[in-house]
C-alpha positions in Angstrom: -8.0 78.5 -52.3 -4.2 78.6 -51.8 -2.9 75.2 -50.8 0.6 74.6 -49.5 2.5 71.2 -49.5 4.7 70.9 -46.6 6.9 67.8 -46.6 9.4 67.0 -43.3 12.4 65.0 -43.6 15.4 64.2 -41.2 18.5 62.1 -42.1 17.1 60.6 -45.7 18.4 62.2 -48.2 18.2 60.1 -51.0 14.7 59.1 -50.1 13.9 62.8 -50.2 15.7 63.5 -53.6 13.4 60.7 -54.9 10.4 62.1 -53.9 10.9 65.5 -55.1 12.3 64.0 -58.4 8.9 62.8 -58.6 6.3 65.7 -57.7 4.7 67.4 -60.6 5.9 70.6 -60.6 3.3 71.5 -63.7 0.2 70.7 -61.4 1.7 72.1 -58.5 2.4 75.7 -60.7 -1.3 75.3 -62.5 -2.7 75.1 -58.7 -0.4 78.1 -57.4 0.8 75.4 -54.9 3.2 76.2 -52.1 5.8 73.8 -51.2 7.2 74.3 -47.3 10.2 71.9 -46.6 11.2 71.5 -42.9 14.6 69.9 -42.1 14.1 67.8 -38.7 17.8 68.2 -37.0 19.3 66.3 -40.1 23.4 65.4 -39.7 23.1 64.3 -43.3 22.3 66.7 -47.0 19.3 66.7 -46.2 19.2 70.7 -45.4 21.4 70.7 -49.1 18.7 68.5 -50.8 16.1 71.0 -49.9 17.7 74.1 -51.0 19.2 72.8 -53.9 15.3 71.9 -54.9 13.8 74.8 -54.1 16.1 77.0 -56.0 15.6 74.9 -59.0 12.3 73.8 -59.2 10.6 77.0 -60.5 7.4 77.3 -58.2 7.3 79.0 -54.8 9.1 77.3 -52.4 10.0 77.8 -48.8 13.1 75.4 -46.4 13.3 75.5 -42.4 14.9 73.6 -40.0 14.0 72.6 -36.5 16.5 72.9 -34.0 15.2 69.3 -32.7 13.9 65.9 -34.0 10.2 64.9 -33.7 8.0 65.3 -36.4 5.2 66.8 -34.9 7.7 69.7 -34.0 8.7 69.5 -37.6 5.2 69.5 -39.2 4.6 72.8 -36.3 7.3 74.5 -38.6 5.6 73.9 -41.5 2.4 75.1 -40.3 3.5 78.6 -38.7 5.5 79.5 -41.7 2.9 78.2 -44.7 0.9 80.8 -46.8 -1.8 78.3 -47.6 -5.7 78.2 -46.7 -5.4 74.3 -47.1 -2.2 72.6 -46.2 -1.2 69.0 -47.4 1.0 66.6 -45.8 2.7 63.6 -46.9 6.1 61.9 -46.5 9.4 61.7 -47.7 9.1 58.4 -49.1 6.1 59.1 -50.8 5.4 59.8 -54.2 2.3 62.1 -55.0 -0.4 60.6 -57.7 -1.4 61.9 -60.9 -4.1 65.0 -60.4 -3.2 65.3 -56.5 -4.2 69.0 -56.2 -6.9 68.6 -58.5 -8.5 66.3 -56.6 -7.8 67.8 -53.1 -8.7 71.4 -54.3 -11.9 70.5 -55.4 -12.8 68.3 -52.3 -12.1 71.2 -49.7 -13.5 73.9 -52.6 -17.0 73.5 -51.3 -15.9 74.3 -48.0 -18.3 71.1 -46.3 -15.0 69.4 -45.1 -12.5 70.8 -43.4 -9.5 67.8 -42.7 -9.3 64.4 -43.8 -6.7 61.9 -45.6 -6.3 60.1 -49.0 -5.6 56.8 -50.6 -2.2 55.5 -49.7 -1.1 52.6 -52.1 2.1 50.6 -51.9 4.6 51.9 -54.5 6.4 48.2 -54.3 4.6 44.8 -54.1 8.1 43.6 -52.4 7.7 46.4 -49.6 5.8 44.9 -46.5 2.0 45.6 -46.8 1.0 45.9 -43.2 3.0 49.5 -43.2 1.4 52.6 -43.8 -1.2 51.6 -46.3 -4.8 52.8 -46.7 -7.2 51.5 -49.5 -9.8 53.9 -49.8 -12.5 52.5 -52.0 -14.9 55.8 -51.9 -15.3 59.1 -50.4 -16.7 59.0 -47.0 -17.6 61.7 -44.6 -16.3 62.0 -40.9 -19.4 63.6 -38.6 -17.8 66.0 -36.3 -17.2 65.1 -32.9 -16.2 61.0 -34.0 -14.1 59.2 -31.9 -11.5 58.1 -34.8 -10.1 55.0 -35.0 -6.4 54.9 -35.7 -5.6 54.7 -39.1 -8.3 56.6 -40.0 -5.7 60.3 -40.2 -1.9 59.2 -41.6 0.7 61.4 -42.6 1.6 60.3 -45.6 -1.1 61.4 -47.1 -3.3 64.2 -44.3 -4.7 67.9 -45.3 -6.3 70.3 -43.2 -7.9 73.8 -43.9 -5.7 76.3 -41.5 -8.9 77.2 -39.5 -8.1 73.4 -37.8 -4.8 74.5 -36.3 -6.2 77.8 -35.5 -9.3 76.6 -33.7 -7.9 72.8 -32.4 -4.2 73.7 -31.9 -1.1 72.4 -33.5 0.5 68.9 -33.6 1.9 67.8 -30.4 5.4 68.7 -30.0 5.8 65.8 -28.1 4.7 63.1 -30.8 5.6 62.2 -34.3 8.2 59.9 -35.4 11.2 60.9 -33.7 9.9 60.6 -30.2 8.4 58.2 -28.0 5.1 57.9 -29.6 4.5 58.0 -32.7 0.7 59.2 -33.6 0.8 62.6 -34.0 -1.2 62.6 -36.9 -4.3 60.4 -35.7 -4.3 62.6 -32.5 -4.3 66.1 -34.3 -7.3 64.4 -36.4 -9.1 63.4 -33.2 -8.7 67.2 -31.9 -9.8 68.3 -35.1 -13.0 66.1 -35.2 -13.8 67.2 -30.9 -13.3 70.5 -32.0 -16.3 70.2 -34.4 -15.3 70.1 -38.2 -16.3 67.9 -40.9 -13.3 65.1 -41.8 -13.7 63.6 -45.5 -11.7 60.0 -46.8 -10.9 61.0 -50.2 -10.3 58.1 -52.4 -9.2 60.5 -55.7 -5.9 62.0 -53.6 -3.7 59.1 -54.1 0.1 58.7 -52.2 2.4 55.9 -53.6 4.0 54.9 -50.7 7.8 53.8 -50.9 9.2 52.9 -47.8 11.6 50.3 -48.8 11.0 47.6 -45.6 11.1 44.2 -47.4 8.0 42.0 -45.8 9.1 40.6 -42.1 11.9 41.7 -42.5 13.7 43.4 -39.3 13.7 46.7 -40.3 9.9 46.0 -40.8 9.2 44.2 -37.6 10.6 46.9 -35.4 8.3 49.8 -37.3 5.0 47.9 -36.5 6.7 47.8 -33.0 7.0 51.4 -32.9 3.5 51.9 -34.7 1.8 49.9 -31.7 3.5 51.7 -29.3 2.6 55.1 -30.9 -1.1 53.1 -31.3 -1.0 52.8 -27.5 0.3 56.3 -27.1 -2.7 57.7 -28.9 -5.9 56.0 -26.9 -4.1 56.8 -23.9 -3.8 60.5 -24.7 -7.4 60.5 -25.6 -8.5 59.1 -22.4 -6.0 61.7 -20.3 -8.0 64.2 -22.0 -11.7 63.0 -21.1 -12.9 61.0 -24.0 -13.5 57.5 -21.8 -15.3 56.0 -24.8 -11.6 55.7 -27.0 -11.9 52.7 -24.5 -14.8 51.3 -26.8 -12.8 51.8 -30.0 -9.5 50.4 -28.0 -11.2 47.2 -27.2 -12.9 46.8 -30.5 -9.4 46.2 -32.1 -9.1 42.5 -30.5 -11.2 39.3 -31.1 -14.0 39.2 -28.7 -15.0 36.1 -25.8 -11.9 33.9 -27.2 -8.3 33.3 -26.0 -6.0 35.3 -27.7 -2.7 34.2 -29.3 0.3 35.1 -28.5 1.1 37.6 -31.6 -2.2 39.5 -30.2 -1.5 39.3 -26.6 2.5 40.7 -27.8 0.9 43.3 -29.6 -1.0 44.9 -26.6 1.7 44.1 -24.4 3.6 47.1 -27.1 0.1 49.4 -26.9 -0.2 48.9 -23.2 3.7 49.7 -22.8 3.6 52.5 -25.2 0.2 53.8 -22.9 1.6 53.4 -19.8 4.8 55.8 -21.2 2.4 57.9 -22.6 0.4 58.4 -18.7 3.7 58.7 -17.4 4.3 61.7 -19.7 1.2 63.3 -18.9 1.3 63.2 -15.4 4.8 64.8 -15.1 3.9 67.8 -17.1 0.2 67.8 -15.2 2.1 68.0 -12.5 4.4 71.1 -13.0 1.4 72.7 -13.8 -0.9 73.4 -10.6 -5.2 73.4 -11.8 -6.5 77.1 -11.9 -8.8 78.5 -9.3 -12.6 80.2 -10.6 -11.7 83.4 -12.2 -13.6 86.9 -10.5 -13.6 89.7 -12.6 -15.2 93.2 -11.6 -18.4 94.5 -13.3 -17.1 97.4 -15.0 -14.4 95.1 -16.6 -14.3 95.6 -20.4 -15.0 92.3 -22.6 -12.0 90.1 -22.2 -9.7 88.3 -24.3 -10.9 84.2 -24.0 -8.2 81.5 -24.0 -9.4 78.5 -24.2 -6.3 76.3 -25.0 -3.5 78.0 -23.4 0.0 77.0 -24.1 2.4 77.4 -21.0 5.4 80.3 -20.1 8.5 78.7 -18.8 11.2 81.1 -17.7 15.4 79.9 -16.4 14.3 79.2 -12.3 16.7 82.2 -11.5 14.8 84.6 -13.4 11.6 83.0 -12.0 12.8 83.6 -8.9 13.0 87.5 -9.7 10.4 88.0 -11.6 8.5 86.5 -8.2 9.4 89.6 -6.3 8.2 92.0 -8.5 5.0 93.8 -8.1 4.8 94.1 -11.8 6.1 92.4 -14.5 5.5 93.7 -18.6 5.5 90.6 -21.1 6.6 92.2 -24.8 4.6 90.3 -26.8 6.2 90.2 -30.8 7.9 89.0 -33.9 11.1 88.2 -31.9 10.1 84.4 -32.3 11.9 82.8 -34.8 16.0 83.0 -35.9 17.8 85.9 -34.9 17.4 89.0 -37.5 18.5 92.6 -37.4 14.8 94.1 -37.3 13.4 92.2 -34.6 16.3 93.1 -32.6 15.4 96.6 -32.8 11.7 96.1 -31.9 12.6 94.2 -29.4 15.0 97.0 -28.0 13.3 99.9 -28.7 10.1 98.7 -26.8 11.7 97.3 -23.8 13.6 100.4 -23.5 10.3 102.0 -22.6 10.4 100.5 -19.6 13.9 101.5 -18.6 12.2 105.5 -17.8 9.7 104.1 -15.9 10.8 102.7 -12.3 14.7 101.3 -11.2 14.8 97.6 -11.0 11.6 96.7 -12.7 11.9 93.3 -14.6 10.6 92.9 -18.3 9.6 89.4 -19.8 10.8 88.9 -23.7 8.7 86.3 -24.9 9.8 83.8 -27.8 8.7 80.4 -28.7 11.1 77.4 -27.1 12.7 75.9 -30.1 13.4 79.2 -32.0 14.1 81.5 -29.0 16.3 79.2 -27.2 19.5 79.9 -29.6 19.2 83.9 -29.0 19.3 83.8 -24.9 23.0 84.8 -25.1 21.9 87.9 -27.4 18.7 88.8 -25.4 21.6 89.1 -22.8 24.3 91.2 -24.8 21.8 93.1 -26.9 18.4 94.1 -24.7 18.4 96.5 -21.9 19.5 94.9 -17.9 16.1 95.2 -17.0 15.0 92.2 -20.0 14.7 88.4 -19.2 14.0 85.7 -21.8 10.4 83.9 -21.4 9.7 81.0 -23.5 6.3 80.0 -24.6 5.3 76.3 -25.9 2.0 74.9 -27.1 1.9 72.1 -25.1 3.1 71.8 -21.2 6.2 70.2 -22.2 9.4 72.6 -22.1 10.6 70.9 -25.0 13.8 69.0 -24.1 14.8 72.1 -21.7 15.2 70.7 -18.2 17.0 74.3 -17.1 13.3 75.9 -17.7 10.6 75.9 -14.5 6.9 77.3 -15.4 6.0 80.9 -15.0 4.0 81.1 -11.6 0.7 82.1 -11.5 0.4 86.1 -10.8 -1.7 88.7 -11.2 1.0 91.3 -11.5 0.7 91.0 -15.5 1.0 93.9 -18.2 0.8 92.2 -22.0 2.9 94.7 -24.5 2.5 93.4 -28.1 4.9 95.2 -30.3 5.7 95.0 -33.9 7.0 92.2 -36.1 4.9 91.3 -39.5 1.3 91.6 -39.9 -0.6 90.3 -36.5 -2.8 88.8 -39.4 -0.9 86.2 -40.3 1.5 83.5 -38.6 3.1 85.6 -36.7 -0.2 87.2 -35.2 -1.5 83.6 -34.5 1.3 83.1 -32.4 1.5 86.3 -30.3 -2.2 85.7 -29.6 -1.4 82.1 -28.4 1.6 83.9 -25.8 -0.9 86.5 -25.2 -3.7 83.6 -24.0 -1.2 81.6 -22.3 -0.7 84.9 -19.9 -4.4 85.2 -19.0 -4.4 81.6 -17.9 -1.4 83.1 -15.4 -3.6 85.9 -14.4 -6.6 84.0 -14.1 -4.6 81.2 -12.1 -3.4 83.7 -9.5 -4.7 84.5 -6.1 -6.1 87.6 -6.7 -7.4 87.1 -10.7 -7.5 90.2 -12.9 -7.5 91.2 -16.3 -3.5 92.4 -17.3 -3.2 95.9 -18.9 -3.0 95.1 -22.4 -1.2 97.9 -25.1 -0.1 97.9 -28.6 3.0 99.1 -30.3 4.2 99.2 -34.0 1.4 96.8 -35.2 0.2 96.8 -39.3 -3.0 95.1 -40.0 -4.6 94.1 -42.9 -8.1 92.6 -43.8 -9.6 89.9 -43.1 -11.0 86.9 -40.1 -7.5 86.5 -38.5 -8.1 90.6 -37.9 -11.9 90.1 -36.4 -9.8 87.4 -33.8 -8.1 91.0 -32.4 -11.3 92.5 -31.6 -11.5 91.4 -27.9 -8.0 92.4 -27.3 -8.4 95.2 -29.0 -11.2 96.4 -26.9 -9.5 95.5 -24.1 -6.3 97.7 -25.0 -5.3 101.0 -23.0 -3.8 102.1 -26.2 -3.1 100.8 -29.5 -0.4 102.1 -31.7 -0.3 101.4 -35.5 2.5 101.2 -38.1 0.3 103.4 -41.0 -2.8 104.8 -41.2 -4.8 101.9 -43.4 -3.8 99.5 -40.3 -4.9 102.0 -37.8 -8.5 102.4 -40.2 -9.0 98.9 -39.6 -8.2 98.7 -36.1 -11.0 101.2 -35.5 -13.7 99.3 -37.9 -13.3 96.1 -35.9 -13.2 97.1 -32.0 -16.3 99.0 -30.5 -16.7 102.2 -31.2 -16.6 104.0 -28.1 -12.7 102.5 -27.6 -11.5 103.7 -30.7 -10.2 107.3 -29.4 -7.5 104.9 -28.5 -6.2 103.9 -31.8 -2.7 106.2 -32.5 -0.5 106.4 -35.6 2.8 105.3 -34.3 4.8 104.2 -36.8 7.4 100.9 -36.5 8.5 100.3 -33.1 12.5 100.2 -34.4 12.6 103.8 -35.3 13.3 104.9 -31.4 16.3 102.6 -31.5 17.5 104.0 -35.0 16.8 107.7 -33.6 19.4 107.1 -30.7 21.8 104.7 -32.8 22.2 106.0 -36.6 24.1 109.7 -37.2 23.7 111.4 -40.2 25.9 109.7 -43.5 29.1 111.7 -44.2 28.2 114.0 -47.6 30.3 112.4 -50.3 30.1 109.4 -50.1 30.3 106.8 -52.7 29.9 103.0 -51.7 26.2 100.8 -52.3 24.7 99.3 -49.4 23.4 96.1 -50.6 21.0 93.7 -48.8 19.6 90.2 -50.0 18.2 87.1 -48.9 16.8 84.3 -51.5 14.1 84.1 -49.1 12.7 87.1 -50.6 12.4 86.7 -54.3 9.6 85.6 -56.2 11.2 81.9 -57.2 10.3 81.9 -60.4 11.7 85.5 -61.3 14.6 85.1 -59.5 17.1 85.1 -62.4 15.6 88.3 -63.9 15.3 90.0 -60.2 19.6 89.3 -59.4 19.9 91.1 -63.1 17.3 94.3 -62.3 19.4 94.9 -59.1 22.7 94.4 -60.8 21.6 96.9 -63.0 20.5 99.4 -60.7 24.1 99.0 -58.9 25.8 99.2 -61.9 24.0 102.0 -62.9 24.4 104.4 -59.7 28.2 103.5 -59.8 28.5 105.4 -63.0 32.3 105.4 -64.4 33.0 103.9 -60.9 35.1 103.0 -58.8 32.6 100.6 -57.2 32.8 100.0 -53.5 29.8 97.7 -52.0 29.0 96.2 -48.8 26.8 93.3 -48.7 24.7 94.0 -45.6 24.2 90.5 -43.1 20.7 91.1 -41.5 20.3 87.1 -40.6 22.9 85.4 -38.6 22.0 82.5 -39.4 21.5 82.5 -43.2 18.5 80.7 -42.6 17.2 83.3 -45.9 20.2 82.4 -47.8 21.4 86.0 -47.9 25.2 84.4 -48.7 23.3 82.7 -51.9 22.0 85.5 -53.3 24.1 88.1 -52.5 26.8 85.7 -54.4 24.3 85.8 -57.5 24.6 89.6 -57.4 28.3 90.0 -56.8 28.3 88.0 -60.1 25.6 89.6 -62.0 27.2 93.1 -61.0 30.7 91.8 -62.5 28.9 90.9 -65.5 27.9 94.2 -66.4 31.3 96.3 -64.7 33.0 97.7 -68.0 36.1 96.7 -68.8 39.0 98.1 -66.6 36.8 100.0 -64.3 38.0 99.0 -59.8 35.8 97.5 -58.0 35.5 96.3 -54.6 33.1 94.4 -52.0 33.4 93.5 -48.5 30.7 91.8 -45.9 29.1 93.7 -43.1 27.3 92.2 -40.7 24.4 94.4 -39.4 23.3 92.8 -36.4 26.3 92.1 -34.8 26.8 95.2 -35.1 23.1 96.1 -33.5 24.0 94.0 -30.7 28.0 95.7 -30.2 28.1 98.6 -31.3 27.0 102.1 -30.0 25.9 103.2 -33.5 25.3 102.1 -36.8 26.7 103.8 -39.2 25.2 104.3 -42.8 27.9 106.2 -45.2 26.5 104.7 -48.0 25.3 106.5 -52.1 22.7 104.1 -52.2 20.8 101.3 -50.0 19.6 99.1 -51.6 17.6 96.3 -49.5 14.8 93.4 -48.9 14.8 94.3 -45.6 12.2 96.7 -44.5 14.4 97.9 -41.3 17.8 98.0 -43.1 16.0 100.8 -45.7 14.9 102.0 -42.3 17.9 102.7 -41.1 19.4 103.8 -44.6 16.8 106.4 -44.4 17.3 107.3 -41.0 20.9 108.2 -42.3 19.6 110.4 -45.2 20.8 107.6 -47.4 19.0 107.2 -51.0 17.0 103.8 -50.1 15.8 101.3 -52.9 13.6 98.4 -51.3 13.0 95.6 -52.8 9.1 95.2 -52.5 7.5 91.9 -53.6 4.3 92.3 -52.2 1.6 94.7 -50.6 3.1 94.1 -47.3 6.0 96.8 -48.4 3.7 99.2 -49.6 1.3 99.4 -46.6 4.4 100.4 -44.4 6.4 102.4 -46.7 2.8 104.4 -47.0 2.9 104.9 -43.7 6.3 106.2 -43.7 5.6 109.1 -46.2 2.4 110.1 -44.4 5.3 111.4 -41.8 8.0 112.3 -44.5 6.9 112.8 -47.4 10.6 114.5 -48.4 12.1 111.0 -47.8 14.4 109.4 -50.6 12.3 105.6 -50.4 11.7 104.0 -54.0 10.0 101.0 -54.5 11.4 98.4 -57.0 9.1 95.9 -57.7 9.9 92.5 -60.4 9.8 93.7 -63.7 10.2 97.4 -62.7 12.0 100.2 -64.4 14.9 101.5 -62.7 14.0 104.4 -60.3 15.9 108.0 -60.7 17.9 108.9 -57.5 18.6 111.7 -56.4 21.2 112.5 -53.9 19.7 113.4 -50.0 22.4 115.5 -48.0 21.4 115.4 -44.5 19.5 112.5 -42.5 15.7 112.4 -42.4 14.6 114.7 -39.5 11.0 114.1 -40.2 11.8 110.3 -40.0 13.5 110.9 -36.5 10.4 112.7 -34.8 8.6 110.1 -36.0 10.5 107.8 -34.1 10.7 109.9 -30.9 7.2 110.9 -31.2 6.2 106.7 -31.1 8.5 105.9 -28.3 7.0 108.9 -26.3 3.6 107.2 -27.0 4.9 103.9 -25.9 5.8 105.3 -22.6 2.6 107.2 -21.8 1.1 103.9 -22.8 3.4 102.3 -19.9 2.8 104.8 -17.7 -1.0 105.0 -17.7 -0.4 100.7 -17.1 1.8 101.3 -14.0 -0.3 104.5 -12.6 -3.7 101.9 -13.2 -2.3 99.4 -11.4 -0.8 101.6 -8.3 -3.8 103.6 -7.9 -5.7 100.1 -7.6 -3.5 98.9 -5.4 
């Protein structure tokens, strides 16, 4: 079982360098454990804290930051962008016990529970007790469907198996410290115990808890405040969503048939304020969001997609207003979800520009989630074709701090695209399913319900449950186009039979927008290409992985000169491509002999993407993390060298040679010997058809939605 850790901090730095100080990083690397760290909106080192840690602390280790406070946005990050079957939570001022993971690994190893929380202990008798403590005495099981009391789920010390989130939903978005109420961690527990799994008190899992609030003291005073508000928040939000006997367990938490005194009677007065906000809340975003009407669907309809906890489209009112008037309006459904990066861009272009050849005027929805997406309106503008508008999807029916934002109307005028971007096994996947539900709840809302035209594009697939969870869509699909032929095997081996005609080898969804946009490299040429993000080394090789590519370099420069650009595929550096390519402009010195020229500049690729008419790729060698920048290398006729860490590579680099088997892709994996290069002379025709052949595909795919939905009509 692979367990992550994920740990949220904003604007406590020193607390945070404590804790870490204090994990065991010995346990941790025995147990293969993950750790995710997720940056809440700090204005302090935090985000420096983190990275500092993780590039020094010698197991696998992943930073993030939200764009806004709250931690139940925070822990959200975590969540989407851990590895783990069983994920761990605690805080920043909490110090793990001796024998954590062993104890937690072999409490979920049986596979009976499925959530639950651990001992929390006071780390100093001068810190007030009433805060955050939980003396568990012996393990206890949690029947599924218990109305918990809170206390029973904290987040200093929580774990859930992944199947909770995936089943129950995330945290709220709208709770956690940071916001008005603070119980996002009982409520996610309540969900998780409606939902039907097994919780477990686990007294072996111990959390020292450090929080420094001296006892009475103000700075302790106003945290129970807050806790009773958040207390409040929770019962409330458990009777807003039908479970009238929280009343019971509400009441049960005062004396009974005597008069109260006064600290009790302040005390509700905070849980009744704090549940009066939280109705409040609940009512505005019920509100905004008119009830469904009874869904029809027609006999002969194939088995359709379920979603059973939407999340809700929101969309700027002006393109609301627009997309109203349309008779038809394609979502693109993909990997353009979190910060801006070169490959997504080209999905995301090359897909909607499918739509462009298909009728004048006709509006396309580009759908990203609300924190992450929000930054890259102003390149969705610049960088996507006219016809392209921005949708934003959140979990909840909160817009997320984005008062410009109105909800999608109900309609029934709905093709879903879902293009590629990552496996749709994984986070990624999990999320375009979510967008994908949240558009059937539009459909099924409307005034004429129907089932939307669903196709594929540029997908890779691997093994596994999170796969099986595709079969309805899959079945419902008018055409499905796969990356390589091991995703397109699968694809057929999990959807019904009779459907499976409509399973094509398409290859990635980008190489239409590298056939118009990369010419062939100039013959002659002598500078490196060089892409790389810390993001993508294996952490504990990393030292040995900056020498093999400095090597390589060094290498194809021969008796030089040496001329390199360091290739920007992340605007945002949120992969620390500035780190590491720093570590290999180093390395690469290192190993230069004496007296021989050399020079490096920075290019950044996906400004370029979003400026530029073409990308040009004069480059010797490419050498690259990133699966799209060898892409483009190759579409160039450029020698490409990509950095493969995983299977993930290999599956579509497989794919790629099933279609060109003459191109010049090695794979350099940790530890590997150096490949031999050979020079290629002209760009990868083979490559380009590919590309042309997929976007062709695409359109017919379009174009059998459109001709569906006129001939109905």
């Amino acid at each position: 079982m692979k367990t992550s850790l994920i740990v949220c901090s904003r604007n406590r730095a020193p607390q945070l360098r404590t804790m870490l100080s204090r994990l065991d990083l010995a346990e941790m690397k025995a147990f293969g454990v993950e750790l995710v760290l997720v940056d809440s909106a700090s204005d302090d080192e935090t985000p420096q804290v983190m990275v500092e840690f993780a590039r020094s602390c010698g197991i696998k280790a992943q930073v993030f930051r939200a764009p806004r406070k709250g931690l139940g946005f925070a822990r959200n990050i975590g969540v989407e962008h851990a590895t783990g079957d069983l994920l761990c939570f605690t805080d920043d001022d909490c110090y793990l016990g001796p024998g954590y993971f062993s104890a937690v690994t072999e409490a979920f190893g049986s596979g009976q529970v499925q959530y639950g929380m651990g001992r929390i202990l006071h780390f100093d008798p001068r810190d007030d007790q009433r805060l955050a403590g939980a003396k568990i005495d012996q393990t206890s099981l949690i029947p599924p469907g218990t109305m918990l009391p809170t206390g029973t789920i904290q987040g200093a010390n929580m774990f859930f198996q992944r199947e909770v989130f995936t089943q129950a939903g995330l945290f709220r978005a709208d709770m956690g410290a940071g916001t008005e109420f603070a119980c996002e961690d009982i409520e996610m527990g309540l969900r998780a115990s409606i939902a039907g799994f097994t919780g477990v008190l686990l007294p072996s899992a111990i959390v020292f808890h450090h929080h420094g609030r001296r006892a009475n003291s103000p700075e302790a005073l106003a945290t129970m405040n807050e806790y009773d508000r958040g207390r409040g928040a929770y019962y409330a939000s458990a009777l807003a969503s039908g479970y009238s006997d929280v009343w019971l367990l509400w009441c049960a938490t005062t004396p009974s048939r005597q008069s109260l005194p006064a600290d009790v009677l302040r005390k509700l007065e905070r849980e009744f304020r704090g549940a009066a906000d939280w109705m409040a809340h609940a009512a505005q975003a019920a509100e905004a969001e008119p009830a469904p009407p009874a869904r029809e669907e027609a006999a002969d309809s194939p088995p359709a997609p379920q979603s059973s906890m939407p999340g809700t489209l929101w969309v700027r009112a002006a393109d609301a207003a627009r997309l109203g008037a349309q008779s038809m309006t394609p979502l693109l459904i993909g990997g353009y979800d979190g910060s801006r990066n070169y490959g997504d861009l080209l999905q995301c272009v090359a897909a909607a520009s499918s739509y462009q050849m298909v009728g004048e005027g006709l509006l396309v929805g580009i759908v990203g989630k609300v924190g992450a997406f929000a930054p890259m309106v102003e390149d969705v503008r610049k960088g996507f074709p006219k016809n392209a508008v921005p949708v934003f999807f959140s979990e909840s029916r909160s817009a997320e701090g984005r008062p410009d934002l109105v909800p999608l109307p109900p309609t029934s005028g709905l093709s879903l695209h879902f293009y590629g971007g990552g496996y749709i096994n994984d986070n990624w996947g999990r999320d375009r399913r979510k967008m994908g539900e949240a558009a059937l709840a539009l459909c099924a809302a409307s005034a004429s319900p129907r089932l939307p035209e669903v196709i594929f594009t540029g997908i890779q697939v691997s093994p596994g449950a999170e796969a099986e969870a595709w079969r309805p869509w899959f079945d419902a699909a008018l055409s499905i186009g796969v990356r390589d032929q091991q995703s397109g095997d699968i694809v057929r081996s999990i959807m019904a039979p009779e459907r499976a005609e409509r399973v094509v080898f398409a290859g990635d969804d980008a190489l239409y927008a590298l056939l118009c946009a990369v010419p062939a490299r100039s013959p002659g040429s002598r500078r490196i290409g060089i892409h790389v993000s810390r993001a993508e080394y294996s952490t504990a090789n990393r030292q040995a992985r900056v020498e093999q590519i400095a090597a390589l370099v060094v290498k194809r420069a021969g008796s030089g000169p040496l001329s390199c650009d360091f290739l920007i595929a992340y605007p945002d550096d949120h992969v620390d491509e500035t780190g590491a390519a720093d570590e290999v402009h180093q390395a690469i010195l290192s190993r230069l002999p004496a007296g021989m020229q050399s020079e490096f500049r920075v290019r950044d690729l996906y400004a370029e993407a979003l400026t530029q008419p073409t990308i040009e790729m004069d480059y010797d060698l490419v050498v690259s993390c990133s699966y799209h920048i060898a892409l483009t290398g190759l579409a160039a006729g450029c020698p490409v060298v990509l950095l493969a860490e995983n299977s993930y590579y290999g599956q579509k680099v497989a794919g790629l040679f099933d279609q060109d088997p003459g191109a010049q892709l090695h794979l350099l994996t940790p530890g590997a010997a150096l490949p031999d290069i050979h020079p290629s002379v002209q760009g990868s025709s083979d490559l380009k058809q590919l590309g042309l052949a997929q976007h062709q595909a695409a359109f017919r795919a379009v174009a059998a939605a459109l001709g569906g939905r006129r001939q109905a009509a």
